[in-house]
Structures are given as C-alpha cells and as structure tokens.
N, C-alpha and C positions, 0 to 999 in steps of 0.2 A: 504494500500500500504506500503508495509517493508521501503522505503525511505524517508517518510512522516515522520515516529518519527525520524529520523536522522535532519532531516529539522527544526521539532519543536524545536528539543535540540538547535542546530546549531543560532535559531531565538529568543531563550528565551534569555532575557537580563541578568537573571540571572545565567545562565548557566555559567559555566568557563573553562576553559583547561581542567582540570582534569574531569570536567564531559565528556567534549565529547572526550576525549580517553579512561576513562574507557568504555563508551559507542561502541565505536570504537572494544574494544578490546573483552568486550562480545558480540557482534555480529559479529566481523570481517570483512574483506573486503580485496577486490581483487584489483592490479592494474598492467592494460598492458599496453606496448607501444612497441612498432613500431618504428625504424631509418633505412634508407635506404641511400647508400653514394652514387654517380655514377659522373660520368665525361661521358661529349659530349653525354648523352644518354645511359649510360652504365651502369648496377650495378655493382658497386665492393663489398659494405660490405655492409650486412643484418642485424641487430641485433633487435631479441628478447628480450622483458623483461619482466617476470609474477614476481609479488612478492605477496605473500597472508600474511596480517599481522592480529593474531588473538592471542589470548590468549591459555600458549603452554597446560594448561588442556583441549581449544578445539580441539586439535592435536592430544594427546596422551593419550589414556584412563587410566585411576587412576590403581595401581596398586593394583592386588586384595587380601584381607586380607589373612593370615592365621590364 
C-alpha cells in the first residue's frame, strides 16, 4: 500500500523533519479542500483549493542534452 511507507517514516522514532519532507517531496502529494460561505440557507462564496507539492524535476522533465 503506497501510504504505508509514508506511515513507517512518519512512526520511526528516528526519522526527522528533513527525512519526511525529502520523502514528501520524492513522492509528492496532493491537497484539497473545500469552503462554502452562505447566510439563512444561501450560498454566497464557493472556494476551491488543489495545491500538488512535489519536487519541480517531478514536474518538469530534464532538459535534453546536446
């Protein structure tokens, strides 16, 4: 299960900041949410929010030599 070694890292006593964001950043990940505002029943504002944070060589492919 791909969550499972996020969990390990996350549980190992020895693990530190830095391991689990470099971890974080070679695998990446995704984060939504959802706010919704209304009055008496009403929606007034809606907002979305996707942010995908990963490392930008998993983005961008390497530029290729000449």
């Amino acid at each position: 299960m791909p969550g499972q070694e996020a969990q390990q890292i996350i549980e190992d006593a020895d693990s530190s900041l830095l391991d689990i964001i470099d971890h974080v950043l070679n695998q990446g990940v995704v984060l939504i949410g959802d706010v919704m505002l209304g009055m008496a029943n009403v929606d007034l504002i809606y907002l979305g929010l996707s942010v995908v944070l990963c490392a930008a060589d998993r983005v961008k492919p390497p530029k290729p030599e000449e």
